[in-house]
Backbone as CSV, one residue per row, in Angstrom:
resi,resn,N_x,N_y,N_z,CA_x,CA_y,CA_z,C_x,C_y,C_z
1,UNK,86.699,156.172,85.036,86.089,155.089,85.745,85.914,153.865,84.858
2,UNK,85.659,154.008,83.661,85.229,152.571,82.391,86.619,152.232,82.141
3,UNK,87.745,152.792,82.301,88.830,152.667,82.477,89.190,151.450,83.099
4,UNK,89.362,151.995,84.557,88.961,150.764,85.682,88.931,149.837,85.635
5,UNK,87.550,149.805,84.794,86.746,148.523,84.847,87.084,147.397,83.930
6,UNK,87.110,147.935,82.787,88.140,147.532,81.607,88.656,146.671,82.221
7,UNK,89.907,147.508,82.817,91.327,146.894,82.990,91.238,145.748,84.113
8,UNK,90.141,145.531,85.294,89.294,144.972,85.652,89.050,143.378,85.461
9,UNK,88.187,143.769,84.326,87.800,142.825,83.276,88.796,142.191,82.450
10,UNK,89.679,142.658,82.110,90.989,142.153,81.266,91.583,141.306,82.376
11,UNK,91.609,141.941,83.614,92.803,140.760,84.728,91.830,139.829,85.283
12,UNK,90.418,139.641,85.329,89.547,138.901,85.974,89.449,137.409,84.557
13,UNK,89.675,137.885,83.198,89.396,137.080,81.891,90.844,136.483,82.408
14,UNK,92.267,137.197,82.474,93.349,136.275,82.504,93.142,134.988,83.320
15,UNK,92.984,136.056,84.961,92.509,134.404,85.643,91.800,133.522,85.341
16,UNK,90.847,134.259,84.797,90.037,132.766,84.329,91.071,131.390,83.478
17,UNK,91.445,132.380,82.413,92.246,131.327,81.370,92.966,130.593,82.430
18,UNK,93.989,131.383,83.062,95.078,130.666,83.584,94.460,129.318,84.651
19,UNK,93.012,129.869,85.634,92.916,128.641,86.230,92.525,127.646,85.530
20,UNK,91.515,127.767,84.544,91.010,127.051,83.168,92.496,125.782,83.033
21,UNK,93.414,126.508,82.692,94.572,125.784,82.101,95.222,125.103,83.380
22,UNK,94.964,125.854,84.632,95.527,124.951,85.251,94.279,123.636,85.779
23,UNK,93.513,123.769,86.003,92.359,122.760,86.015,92.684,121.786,85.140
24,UNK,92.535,121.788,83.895,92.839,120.908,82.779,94.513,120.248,82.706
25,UNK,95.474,121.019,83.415,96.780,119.666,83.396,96.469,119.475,84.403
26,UNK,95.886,119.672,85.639,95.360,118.991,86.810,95.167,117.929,86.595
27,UNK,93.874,117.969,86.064,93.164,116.678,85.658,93.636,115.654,84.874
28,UNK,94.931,116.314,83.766,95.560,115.444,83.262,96.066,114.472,83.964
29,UNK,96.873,115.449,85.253,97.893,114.884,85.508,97.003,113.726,86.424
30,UNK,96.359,113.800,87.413,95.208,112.881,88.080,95.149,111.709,86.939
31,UNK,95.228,111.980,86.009,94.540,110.669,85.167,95.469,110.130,84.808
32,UNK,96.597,110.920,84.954,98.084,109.719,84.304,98.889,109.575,85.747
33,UNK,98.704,109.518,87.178,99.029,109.036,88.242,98.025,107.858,88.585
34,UNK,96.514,108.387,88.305,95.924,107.119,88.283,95.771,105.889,87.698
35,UNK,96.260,106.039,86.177,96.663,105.268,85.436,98.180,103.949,86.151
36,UNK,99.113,105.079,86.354,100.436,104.520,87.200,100.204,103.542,88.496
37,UNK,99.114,104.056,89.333,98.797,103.180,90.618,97.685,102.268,89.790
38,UNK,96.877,101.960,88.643,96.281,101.041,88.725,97.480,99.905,87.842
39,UNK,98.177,100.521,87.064,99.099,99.635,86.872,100.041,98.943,88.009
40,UNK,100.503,99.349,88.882,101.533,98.943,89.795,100.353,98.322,90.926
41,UNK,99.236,98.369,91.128,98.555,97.701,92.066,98.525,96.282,91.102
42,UNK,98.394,96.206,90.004,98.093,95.100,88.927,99.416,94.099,89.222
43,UNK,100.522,94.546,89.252,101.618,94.201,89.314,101.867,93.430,90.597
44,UNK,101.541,94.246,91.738,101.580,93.684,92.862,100.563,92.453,93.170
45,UNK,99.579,92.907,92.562,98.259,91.192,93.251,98.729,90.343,91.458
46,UNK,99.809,90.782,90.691,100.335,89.393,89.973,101.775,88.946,91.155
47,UNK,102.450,89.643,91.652,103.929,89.111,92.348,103.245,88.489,93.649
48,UNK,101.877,89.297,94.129,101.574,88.229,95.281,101.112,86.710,94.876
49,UNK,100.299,86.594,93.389,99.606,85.249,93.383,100.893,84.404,93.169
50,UNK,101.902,84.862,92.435,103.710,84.365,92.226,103.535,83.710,93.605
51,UNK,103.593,84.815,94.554,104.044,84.101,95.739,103.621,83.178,96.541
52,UNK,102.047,83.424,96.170,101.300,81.897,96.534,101.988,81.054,96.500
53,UNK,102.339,81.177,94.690,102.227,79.741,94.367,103.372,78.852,94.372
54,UNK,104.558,80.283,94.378,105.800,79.828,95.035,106.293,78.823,96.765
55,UNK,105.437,79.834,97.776,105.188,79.119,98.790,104.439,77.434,98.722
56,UNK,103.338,77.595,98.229,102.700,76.238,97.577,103.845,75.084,97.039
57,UNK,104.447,75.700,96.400,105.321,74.543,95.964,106.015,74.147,96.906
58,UNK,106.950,74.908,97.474,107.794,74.963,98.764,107.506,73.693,99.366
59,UNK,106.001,74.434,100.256,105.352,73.259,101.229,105.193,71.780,100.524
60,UNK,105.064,71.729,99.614,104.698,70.761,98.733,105.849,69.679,98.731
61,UNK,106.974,70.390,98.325,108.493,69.987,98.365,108.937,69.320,99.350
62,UNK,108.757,69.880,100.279,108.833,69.641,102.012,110.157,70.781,102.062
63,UNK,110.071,71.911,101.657,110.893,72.684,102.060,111.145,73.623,103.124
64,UNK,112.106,74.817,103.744,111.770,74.992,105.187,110.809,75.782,104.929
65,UNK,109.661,76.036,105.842,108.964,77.360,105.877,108.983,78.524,105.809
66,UNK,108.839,79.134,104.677,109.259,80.611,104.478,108.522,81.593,105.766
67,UNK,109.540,82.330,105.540,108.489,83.778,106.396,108.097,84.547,105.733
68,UNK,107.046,85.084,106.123,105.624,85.557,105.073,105.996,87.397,105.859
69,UNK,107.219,88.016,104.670,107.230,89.718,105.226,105.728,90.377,104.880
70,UNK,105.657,90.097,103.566,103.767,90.919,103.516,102.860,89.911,102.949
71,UNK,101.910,90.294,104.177,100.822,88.985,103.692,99.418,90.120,102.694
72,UNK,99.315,89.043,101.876,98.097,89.856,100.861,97.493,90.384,101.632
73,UNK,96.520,90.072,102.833,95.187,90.956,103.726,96.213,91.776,104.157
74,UNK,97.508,92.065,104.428,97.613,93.341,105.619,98.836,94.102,104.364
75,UNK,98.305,93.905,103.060,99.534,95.351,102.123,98.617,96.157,102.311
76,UNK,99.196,97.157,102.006,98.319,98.544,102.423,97.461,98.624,101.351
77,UNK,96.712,99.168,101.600,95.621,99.931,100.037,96.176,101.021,100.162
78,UNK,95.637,101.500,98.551,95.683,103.216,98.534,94.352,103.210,98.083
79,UNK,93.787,103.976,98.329,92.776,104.629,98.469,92.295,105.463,96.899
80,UNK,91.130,104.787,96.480,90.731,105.236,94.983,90.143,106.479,94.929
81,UNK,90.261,107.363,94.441,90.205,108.494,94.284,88.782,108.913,93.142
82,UNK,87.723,108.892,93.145,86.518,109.226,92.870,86.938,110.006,91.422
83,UNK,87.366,110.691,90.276,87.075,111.796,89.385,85.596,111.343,88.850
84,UNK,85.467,113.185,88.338,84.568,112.923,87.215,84.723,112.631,85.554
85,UNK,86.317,112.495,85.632,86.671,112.122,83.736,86.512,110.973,83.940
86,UNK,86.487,110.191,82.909,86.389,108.851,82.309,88.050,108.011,82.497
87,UNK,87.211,106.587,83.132,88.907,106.548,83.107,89.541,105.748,81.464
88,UNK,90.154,105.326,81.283,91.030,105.076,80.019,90.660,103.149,79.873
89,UNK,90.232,102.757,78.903,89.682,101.691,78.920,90.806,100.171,79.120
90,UNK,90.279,99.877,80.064,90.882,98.603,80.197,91.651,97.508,79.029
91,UNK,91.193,97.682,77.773,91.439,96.894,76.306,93.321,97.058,76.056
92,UNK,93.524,98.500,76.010,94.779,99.048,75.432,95.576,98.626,77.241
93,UNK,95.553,98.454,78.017,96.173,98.016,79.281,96.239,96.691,78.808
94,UNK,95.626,96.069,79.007,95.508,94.478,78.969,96.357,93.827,77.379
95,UNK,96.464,94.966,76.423,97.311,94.735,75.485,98.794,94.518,75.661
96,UNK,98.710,95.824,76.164,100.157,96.375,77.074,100.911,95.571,77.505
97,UNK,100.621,94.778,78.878,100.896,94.024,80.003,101.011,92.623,79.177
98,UNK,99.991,92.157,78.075,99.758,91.001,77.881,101.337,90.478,77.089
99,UNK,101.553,91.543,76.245,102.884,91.753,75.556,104.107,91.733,76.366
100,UNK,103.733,92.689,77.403,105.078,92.107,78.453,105.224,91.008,79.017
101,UNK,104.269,89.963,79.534,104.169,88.712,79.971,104.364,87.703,78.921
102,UNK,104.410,87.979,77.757,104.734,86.885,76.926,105.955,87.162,76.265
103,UNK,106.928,88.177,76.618,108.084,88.840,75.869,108.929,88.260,77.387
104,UNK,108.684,87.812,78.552,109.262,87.972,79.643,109.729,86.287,79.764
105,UNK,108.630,85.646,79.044,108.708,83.875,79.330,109.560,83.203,78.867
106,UNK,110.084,82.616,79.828,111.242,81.420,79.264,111.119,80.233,78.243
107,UNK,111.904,80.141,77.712,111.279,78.746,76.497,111.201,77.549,76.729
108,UNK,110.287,77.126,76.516,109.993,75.916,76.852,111.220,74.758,77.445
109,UNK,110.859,73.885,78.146,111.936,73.100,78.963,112.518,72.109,77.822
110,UNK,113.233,71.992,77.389,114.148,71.025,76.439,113.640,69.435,76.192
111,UNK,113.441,69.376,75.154,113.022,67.892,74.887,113.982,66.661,75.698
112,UNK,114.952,66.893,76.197,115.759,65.881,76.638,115.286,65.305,77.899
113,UNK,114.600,66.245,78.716,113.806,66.225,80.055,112.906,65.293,80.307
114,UNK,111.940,64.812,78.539,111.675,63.919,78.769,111.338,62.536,79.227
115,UNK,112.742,61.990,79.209,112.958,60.874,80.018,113.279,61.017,81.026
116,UNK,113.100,61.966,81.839,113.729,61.909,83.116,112.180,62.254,83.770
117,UNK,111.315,62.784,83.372,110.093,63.046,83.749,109.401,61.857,84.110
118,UNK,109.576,60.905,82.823,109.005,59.298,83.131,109.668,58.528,83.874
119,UNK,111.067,58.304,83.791,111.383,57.718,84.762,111.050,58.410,86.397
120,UNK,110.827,59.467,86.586,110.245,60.249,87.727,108.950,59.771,87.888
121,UNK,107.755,59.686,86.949,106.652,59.143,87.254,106.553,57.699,87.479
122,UNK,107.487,57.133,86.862,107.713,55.592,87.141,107.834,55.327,88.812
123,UNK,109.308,56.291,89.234,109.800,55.561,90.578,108.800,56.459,91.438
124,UNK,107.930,57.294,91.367,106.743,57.787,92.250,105.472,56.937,92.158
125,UNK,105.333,56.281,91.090,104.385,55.195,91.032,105.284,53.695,92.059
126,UNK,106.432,53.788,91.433,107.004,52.513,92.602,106.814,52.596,93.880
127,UNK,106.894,54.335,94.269,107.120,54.445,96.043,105.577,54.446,96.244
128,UNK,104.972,54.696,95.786,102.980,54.538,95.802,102.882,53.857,96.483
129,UNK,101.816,54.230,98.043,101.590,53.154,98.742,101.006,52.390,98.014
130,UNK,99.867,52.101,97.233,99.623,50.820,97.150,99.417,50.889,94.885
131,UNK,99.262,50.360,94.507,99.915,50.169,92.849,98.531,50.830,92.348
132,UNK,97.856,50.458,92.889,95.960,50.927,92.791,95.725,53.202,92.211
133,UNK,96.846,53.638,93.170,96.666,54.515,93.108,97.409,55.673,92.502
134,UNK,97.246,56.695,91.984,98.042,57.754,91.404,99.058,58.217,92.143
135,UNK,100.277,58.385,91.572,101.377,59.506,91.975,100.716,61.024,92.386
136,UNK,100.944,61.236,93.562,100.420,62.653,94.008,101.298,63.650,93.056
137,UNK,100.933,64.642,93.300,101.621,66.116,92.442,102.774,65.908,92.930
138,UNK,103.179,65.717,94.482,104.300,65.746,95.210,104.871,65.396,94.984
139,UNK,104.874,64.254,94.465,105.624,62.702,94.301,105.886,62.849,92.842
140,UNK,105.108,63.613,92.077,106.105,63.549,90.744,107.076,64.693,90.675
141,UNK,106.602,65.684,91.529,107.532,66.509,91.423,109.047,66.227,91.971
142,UNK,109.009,65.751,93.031,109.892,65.626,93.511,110.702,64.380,93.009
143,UNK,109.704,63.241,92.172,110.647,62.442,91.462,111.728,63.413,90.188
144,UNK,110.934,64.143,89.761,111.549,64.895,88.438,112.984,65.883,88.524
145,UNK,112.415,66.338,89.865,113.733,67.243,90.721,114.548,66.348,91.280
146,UNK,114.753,64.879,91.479,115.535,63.886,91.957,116.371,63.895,90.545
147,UNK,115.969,63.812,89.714,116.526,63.592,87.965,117.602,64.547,87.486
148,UNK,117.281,65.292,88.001,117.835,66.717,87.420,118.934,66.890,87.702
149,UNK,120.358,67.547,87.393,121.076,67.832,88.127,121.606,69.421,88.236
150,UNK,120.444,70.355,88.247,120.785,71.113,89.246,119.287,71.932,88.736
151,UNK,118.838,73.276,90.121,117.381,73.472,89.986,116.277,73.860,88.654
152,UNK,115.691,73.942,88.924,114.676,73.831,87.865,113.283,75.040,88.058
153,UNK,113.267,76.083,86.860,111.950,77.263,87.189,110.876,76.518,87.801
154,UNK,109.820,76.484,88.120,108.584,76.338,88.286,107.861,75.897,86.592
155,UNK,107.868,76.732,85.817,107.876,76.988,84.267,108.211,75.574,83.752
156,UNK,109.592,75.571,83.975,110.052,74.285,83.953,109.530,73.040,83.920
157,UNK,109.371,73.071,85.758,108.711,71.910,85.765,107.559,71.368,85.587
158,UNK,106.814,72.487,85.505,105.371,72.469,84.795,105.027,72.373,82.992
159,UNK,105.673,72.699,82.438,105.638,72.063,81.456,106.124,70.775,80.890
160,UNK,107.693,69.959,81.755,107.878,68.827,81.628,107.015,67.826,81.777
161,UNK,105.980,67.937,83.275,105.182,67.373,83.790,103.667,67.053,82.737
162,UNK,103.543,68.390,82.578,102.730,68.660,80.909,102.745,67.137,80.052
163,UNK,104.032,67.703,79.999,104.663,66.968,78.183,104.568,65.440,78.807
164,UNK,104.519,64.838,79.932,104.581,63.347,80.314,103.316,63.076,80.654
Protein backbone atom coordinates (compact mmCIF):
# COMPACT_ATOMS: atom_id res chain seq x y z
CA UNK A 1 0.00 0.00 0.00
CA UNK A 2 3.09 2.83 0.87
CA UNK A 3 4.00 1.56 -2.37
CA UNK A 4 1.04 3.15 -4.00
CA UNK A 5 1.32 6.03 -2.50
CA UNK A 6 4.86 6.68 -3.20
CA UNK A 7 4.44 6.17 -6.67
CA UNK A 8 1.41 8.50 -6.19
CA UNK A 9 3.36 11.14 -4.89
CA UNK A 10 6.20 10.84 -7.44
CA UNK A 11 3.44 11.38 -10.49
CA UNK A 12 1.42 14.13 -8.50
CA UNK A 13 5.38 16.12 -7.84
CA UNK A 14 5.92 15.55 -11.85
CA UNK A 15 2.75 17.43 -12.56
CA UNK A 16 3.40 19.85 -10.51
CA UNK A 17 6.91 20.64 -12.16
CA UNK A 18 5.60 20.22 -15.55
CA UNK A 19 2.55 22.70 -14.99
CA UNK A 20 5.03 24.98 -12.94
CA UNK A 21 7.09 25.07 -16.28
CA UNK A 22 4.37 25.38 -18.29
CA UNK A 23 2.85 28.44 -16.35
CA UNK A 24 6.17 30.20 -16.51
CA UNK A 25 6.72 30.06 -20.64
CA UNK A 26 3.08 30.98 -20.52
CA UNK A 27 3.67 33.94 -18.98
CA UNK A 28 6.69 34.44 -20.89
CA UNK A 29 5.20 34.09 -23.80
CA UNK A 30 2.07 36.73 -22.74
CA UNK A 31 4.78 39.18 -22.06
CA UNK A 32 6.63 38.97 -25.34
CA UNK A 33 3.14 39.10 -27.50
CA UNK A 34 2.32 41.92 -25.34
CA UNK A 35 5.34 43.57 -25.83
CA UNK A 36 4.72 42.95 -29.97
CA UNK A 37 1.04 44.57 -29.87
CA UNK A 38 2.25 47.51 -27.77
CA UNK A 39 4.87 48.02 -30.27
CA UNK A 40 2.77 47.72 -33.50
CA UNK A 41 -0.18 49.75 -31.85
CA UNK A 42 2.81 52.52 -31.42
CA UNK A 43 3.46 52.19 -35.01
CA UNK A 44 0.06 52.50 -36.12
CA UNK A 45 -1.13 55.92 -34.04
CA UNK A 46 2.67 57.11 -35.61
CA UNK A 47 1.40 56.08 -39.60
CA UNK A 48 -2.03 57.53 -38.57
CA UNK A 49 -0.63 61.08 -37.25
CA UNK A 50 1.66 60.64 -40.93
CA UNK A 51 -1.61 60.59 -42.28
CA UNK A 52 -3.04 63.53 -40.74
CA UNK A 53 -0.61 65.37 -41.69
CA UNK A 54 -0.27 64.09 -45.08
CA UNK A 55 -4.01 64.76 -45.79
CA UNK A 56 -3.41 68.35 -44.16
CA UNK A 57 -1.07 69.18 -46.64
CA UNK A 58 -3.09 67.83 -49.50
CA UNK A 59 -6.06 70.10 -48.53
CA UNK A 60 -3.74 72.81 -48.08
CA UNK A 61 -2.30 72.32 -51.66
CA UNK A 62 -5.69 72.34 -53.08
CA UNK A 63 -5.30 68.79 -53.96
CA UNK A 64 -8.16 66.16 -54.85
CA UNK A 65 -9.69 64.81 -51.73
CA UNK A 66 -8.41 61.72 -50.55
CA UNK A 67 -10.60 58.88 -49.34
CA UNK A 68 -10.20 58.21 -45.80
CA UNK A 69 -10.07 53.75 -45.93
CA UNK A 70 -9.44 53.84 -41.93
CA UNK A 71 -10.34 56.62 -39.96
CA UNK A 72 -8.42 56.83 -36.43
CA UNK A 73 -12.02 56.60 -34.23
CA UNK A 74 -13.27 53.45 -36.16
CA UNK A 75 -9.47 51.11 -36.27
CA UNK A 76 -10.23 48.48 -34.21
CA UNK A 77 -8.74 48.18 -30.66
CA UNK A 78 -7.42 45.14 -29.22
CA UNK A 79 -8.22 44.76 -26.11
CA UNK A 80 -5.47 45.04 -23.10
CA UNK A 81 -5.08 42.17 -21.37
CA UNK A 82 -4.78 42.76 -17.41
CA UNK A 83 -1.39 40.34 -16.11
CA UNK A 84 -0.04 40.21 -12.87
CA UNK A 85 3.91 40.46 -14.08
CA UNK A 86 5.34 43.71 -14.51
CA UNK A 87 5.37 45.02 -17.76
CA UNK A 88 8.99 45.88 -19.31
CA UNK A 89 9.81 49.57 -18.90
CA UNK A 90 9.05 52.03 -21.35
CA UNK A 91 13.01 53.66 -21.34
CA UNK A 92 14.68 50.58 -23.41
CA UNK A 93 11.42 50.90 -26.07
CA UNK A 94 11.68 54.47 -26.55
CA UNK A 95 15.52 53.82 -27.13
CA UNK A 96 14.71 51.26 -29.60
CA UNK A 97 12.20 53.08 -31.85
CA UNK A 98 14.05 56.42 -31.23
CA UNK A 99 17.12 54.81 -33.17
CA UNK A 100 14.93 53.61 -35.83
CA UNK A 101 13.36 57.03 -36.54
CA UNK A 102 16.52 58.73 -36.81
CA UNK A 103 18.38 55.84 -38.91
CA UNK A 104 15.12 56.08 -41.30
CA UNK A 105 15.44 60.14 -42.05
CA UNK A 106 16.31 61.63 -45.13
CA UNK A 107 19.09 64.29 -45.28
CA UNK A 108 18.51 67.36 -45.15
CA UNK A 109 17.15 69.27 -48.41
CA UNK A 110 20.27 70.64 -50.39
CA UNK A 111 21.58 74.05 -49.98
CA UNK A 112 20.74 74.96 -53.59
CA UNK A 113 16.91 75.09 -52.66
CA UNK A 114 17.65 78.03 -51.13
CA UNK A 115 16.93 80.42 -53.64
CA UNK A 116 14.13 79.03 -54.85
CA UNK A 117 12.47 79.11 -51.36
CA UNK A 118 12.92 83.04 -51.44
CA UNK A 119 12.08 83.66 -54.56
CA UNK A 120 8.81 81.49 -53.51
CA UNK A 121 8.31 83.74 -50.50
CA UNK A 122 8.87 86.75 -52.59
CA UNK A 123 6.15 85.91 -55.43
CA UNK A 124 3.60 84.72 -52.40
CA UNK A 125 4.23 88.00 -50.79
CA UNK A 126 3.56 89.60 -54.47
CA UNK A 127 0.21 87.55 -54.88
CA UNK A 128 -0.71 88.83 -51.04
CA UNK A 129 -3.86 90.44 -51.05
CA UNK A 130 -2.78 93.37 -49.60
CA UNK A 131 1.46 94.11 -48.90
CA UNK A 132 0.39 94.69 -45.06
CA UNK A 133 0.13 91.06 -44.61
CA UNK A 134 2.01 87.64 -44.32
CA UNK A 135 2.31 84.87 -46.91
CA UNK A 136 -0.04 82.10 -45.57
CA UNK A 137 1.65 78.53 -45.09
CA UNK A 138 -0.25 77.85 -48.39
CA UNK A 139 1.11 80.34 -50.34
CA UNK A 140 4.63 79.57 -49.52
CA UNK A 141 4.24 76.28 -50.02
CA UNK A 142 2.93 76.23 -53.02
CA UNK A 143 5.24 79.09 -54.18
CA UNK A 144 8.29 76.64 -53.36
CA UNK A 145 6.60 73.60 -55.19
CA UNK A 146 6.06 76.11 -58.26
CA UNK A 147 10.18 76.27 -58.15
CA UNK A 148 10.93 72.92 -58.16
CA UNK A 149 11.10 70.78 -60.92
CA UNK A 150 9.81 67.72 -59.89
CA UNK A 151 8.06 66.56 -56.24
CA UNK A 152 9.33 67.22 -53.09
CA UNK A 153 9.08 64.91 -49.32
CA UNK A 154 7.13 66.82 -46.88
CA UNK A 155 10.76 66.65 -44.92
CA UNK A 156 11.78 68.51 -47.69
CA UNK A 157 9.77 71.09 -47.76
CA UNK A 158 9.76 71.71 -44.29
CA UNK A 159 13.05 72.18 -43.74
CA UNK A 160 13.64 74.49 -46.88
CA UNK A 161 10.88 76.63 -45.51
CA UNK A 162 12.92 76.37 -42.08
CA UNK A 163 16.14 77.48 -43.64
CA UNK A 164 14.23 80.81 -45.34
Amino acid sequence: MSEVNSHATELTSQYVAQVTGDLERNAKEQERVGAEIEALQEQLRALQHDHTVLVNMQEALGGPTPVVEADAASAPSVPHQASAERKPSKGKKAAATGAKKTASKKPAAKPAAKPAVKAAVKAAAVTAPTAATKPTLVELIRGHLEQQSEPRSAAEITTALTQA
